[in-house]
C-alpha positions as CSV (number, residue, x, y, z in Angstrom):
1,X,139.7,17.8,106.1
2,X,140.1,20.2,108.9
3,X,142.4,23.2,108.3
4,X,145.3,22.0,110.4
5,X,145.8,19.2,108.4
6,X,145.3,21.1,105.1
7,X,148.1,23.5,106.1
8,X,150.4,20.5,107.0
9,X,150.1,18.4,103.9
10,X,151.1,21.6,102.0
11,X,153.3,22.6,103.7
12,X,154.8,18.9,103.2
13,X,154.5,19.1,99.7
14,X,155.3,22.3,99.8
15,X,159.2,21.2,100.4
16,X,159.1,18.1,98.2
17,X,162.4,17.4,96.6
18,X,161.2,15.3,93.5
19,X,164.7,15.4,91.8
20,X,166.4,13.7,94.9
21,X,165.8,10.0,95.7
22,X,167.1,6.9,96.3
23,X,167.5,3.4,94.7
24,X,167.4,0.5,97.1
25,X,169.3,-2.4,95.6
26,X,168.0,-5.9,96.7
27,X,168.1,-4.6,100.2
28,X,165.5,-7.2,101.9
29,X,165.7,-6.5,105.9
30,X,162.4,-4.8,106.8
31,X,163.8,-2.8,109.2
32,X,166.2,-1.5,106.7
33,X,163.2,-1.0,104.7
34,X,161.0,1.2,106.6
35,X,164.1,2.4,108.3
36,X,165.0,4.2,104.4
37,X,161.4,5.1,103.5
38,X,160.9,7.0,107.2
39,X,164.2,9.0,106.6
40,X,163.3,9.6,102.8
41,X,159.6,11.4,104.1
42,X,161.7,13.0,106.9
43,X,164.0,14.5,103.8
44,X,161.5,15.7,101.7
45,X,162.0,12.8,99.2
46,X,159.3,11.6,97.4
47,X,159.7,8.9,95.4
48,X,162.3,5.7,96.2
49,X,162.9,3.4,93.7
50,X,163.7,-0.8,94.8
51,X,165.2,-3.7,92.8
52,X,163.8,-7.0,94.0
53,X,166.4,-9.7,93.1
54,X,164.4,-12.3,94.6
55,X,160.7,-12.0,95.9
56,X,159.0,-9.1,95.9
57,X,158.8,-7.4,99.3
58,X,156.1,-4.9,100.4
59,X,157.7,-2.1,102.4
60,X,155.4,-1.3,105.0
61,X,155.6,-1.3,109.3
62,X,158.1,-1.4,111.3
63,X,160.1,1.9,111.8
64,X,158.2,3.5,108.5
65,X,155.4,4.3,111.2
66,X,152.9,5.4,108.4
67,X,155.5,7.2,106.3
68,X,155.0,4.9,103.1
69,X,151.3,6.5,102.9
70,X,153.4,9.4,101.9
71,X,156.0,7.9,99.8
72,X,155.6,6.7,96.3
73,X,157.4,3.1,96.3
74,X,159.0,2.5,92.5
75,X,159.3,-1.4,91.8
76,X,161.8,-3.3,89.8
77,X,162.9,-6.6,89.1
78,X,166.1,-5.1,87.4
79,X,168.9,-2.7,88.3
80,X,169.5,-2.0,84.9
81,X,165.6,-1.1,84.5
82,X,166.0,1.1,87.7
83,X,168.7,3.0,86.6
84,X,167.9,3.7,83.1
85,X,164.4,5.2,84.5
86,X,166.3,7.1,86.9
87,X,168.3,8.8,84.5
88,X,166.2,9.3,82.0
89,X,164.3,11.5,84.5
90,X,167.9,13.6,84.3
91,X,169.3,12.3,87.7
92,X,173.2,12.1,88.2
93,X,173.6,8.3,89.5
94,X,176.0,8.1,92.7
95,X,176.1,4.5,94.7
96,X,177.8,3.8,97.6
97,X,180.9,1.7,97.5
98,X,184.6,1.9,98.5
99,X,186.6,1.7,95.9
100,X,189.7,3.9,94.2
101,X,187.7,6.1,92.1
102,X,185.1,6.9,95.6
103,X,184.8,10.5,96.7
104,X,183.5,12.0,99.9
105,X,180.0,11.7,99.8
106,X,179.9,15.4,100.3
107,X,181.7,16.9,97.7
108,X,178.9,15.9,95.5
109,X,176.5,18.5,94.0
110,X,173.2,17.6,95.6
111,X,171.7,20.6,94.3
112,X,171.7,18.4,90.6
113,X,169.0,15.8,90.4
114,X,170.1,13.4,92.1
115,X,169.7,9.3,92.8
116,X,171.9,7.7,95.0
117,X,171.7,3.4,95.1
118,X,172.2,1.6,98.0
119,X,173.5,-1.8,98.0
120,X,172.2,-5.1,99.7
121,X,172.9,-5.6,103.4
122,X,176.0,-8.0,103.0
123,X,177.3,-7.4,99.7
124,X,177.0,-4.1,98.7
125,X,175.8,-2.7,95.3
126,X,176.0,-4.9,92.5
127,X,178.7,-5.0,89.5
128,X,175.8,-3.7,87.3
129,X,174.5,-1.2,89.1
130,X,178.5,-0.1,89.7
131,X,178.8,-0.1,86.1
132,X,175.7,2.4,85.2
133,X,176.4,4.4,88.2
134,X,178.0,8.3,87.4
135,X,180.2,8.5,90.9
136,X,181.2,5.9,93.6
137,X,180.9,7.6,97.2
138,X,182.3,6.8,100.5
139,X,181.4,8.1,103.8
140,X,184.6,8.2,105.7
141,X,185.7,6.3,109.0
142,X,188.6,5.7,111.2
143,X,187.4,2.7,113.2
144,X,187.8,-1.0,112.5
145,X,184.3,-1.2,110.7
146,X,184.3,-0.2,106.5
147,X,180.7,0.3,106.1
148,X,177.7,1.6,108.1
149,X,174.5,0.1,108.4
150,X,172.2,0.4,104.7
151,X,169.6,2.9,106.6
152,X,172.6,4.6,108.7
153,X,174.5,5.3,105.6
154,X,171.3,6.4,103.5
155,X,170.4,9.0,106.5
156,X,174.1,10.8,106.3
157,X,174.1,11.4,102.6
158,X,170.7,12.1,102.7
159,X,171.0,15.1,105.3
160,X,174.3,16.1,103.8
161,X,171.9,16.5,100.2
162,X,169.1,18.3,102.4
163,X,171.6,20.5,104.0
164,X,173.2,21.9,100.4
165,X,169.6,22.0,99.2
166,X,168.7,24.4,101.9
167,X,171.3,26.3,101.9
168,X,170.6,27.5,97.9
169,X,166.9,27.7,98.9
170,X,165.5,24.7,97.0
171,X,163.4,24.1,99.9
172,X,161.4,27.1,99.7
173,X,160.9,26.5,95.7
174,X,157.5,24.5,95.3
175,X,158.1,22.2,92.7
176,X,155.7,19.1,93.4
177,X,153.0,18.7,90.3
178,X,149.7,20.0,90.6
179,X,148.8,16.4,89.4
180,X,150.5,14.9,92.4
181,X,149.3,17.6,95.1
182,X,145.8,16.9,94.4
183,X,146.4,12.7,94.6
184,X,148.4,13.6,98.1
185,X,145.7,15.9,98.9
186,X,142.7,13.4,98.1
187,X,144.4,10.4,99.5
188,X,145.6,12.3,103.2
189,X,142.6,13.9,103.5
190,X,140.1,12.2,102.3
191,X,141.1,8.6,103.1
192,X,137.9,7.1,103.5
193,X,136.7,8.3,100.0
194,X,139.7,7.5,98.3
195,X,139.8,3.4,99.3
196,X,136.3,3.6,98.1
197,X,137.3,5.3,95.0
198,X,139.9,2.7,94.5
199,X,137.5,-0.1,95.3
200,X,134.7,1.1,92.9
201,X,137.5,2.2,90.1
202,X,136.2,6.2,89.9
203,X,138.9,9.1,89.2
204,X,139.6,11.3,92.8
205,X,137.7,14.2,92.3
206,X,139.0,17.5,92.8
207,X,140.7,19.2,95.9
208,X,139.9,23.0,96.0
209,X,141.9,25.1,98.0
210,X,139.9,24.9,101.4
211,X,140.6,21.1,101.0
212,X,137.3,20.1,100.6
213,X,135.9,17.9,97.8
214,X,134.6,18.7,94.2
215,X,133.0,16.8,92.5
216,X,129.7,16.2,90.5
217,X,126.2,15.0,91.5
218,X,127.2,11.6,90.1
219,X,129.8,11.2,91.3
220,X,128.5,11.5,94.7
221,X,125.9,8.9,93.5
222,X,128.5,6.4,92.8
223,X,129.6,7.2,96.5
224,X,126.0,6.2,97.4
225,X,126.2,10.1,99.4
226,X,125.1,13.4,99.0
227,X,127.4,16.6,99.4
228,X,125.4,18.0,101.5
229,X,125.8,14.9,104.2
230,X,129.2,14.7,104.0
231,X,129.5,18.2,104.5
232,X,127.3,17.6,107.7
233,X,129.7,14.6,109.2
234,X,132.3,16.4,108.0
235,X,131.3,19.4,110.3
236,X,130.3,17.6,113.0
């Protein structure tokens, strides 16, 4: 891994916001898809959760443009499965709908943990997930239109819960797990070794802090290379 590329994926995770994410609710338009996962990386989010009601969709192309390599994807066949992992991670539960007990989207506290659910394309979020859910939110509007696009409406509450969370300086706080930097790490880095790690079932060695690989002499074996040969294509 060459430096430049070992400073950027720090300095990605570096500004990971694990307590902030969203819950996409039967949403099923792969634009929409990718279109949420690009603007969660883009956040700092890390993790976005998705209720399947009806076959299970692989969020991947379109508008993500390689984002999902960098974005764990959290499946579900239930909302009520969804949300009750949600908050028992300790995350206040906001969903988008317009109804009389809706707030502004931003007079929320995004500084909390936070998950906010988006509803399917046509019909919104779902009685049950309305029912679990802490806080209904609205995003205002004065034309003819009552709702924005799924993706649209993610980006504005997202950048309004980026905005509050650089302002009180959570974005200079490193909170990503050691655990997770080194499987980011591995996986961006290393991409090569780590399909063949996942092919031939090993454990991801060890990142050290020049982003090179450690690892023992079996290991390597199991890898059918030396160290010392990677280290000479790596250098090449």
């Amino acid at each position: 891994m060459s430096p430049d590329r070992l400073q950027r994926i720090n300095s990605m995770l570096d500004q990971r916001q694990p307590d902030l994410t969203v819950c996409m609710e039967g949403v099923h338009k792969s634009h929409n898809l990718a279109a949420v996962v690009r603007t969660a990386d883009a956040i700092g989010v890390s993790d976005v959760h998705a209720v399947w009601k009806n076959e299970k969709m692989r969020v991947s192309g379109g508008s993500a443009a390689g984002s999902q390599n960098w974005i764990d994807v959290h499946n579900y066949s239930a909302t009520e499965d969804a949300i009750a992992e949600l908050k028992k991670q300790g995350m206040q539960i906001l969903v988008t709908n317009l109804s009389d007990t809706a707030v502004d989207f931003r007079e929320i506290d995004y500084t909390k943990p936070t998950a906010i659910i988006l509803g399917q394309e046509k019909f919104g979020a779902s009685e049950k997930a309305l029912a679990l859910a802490d806080q209904d939110i609205i995003i205002p509007m004065v034309g003819m239109v009552q709702s924005l696009n799924v993706s649209v409406a993610c980006s504005v509450v997202l950048y309004e819960a980026q905005r509050q969370r650089q302002a009180a300086g959570l974005y200079n706080k490193p909170t990503i797990s050691h655990e997770r930097r080194q499987r980011t790490l591995f996986e961006g880095g290393h991409p090569i070794f780590a399909k063949a790690c996942q092919r031939k079932g090993l454990p991801y060695p060890e990142i050290d802090e020049d982003g090179q690989i450690v690892a023992s002499e079996q290991w390597w074996q199991q890898m059918q290379m030396t160290q010392d040969a990677w280290q000479n294509i790596d250098d090449e």
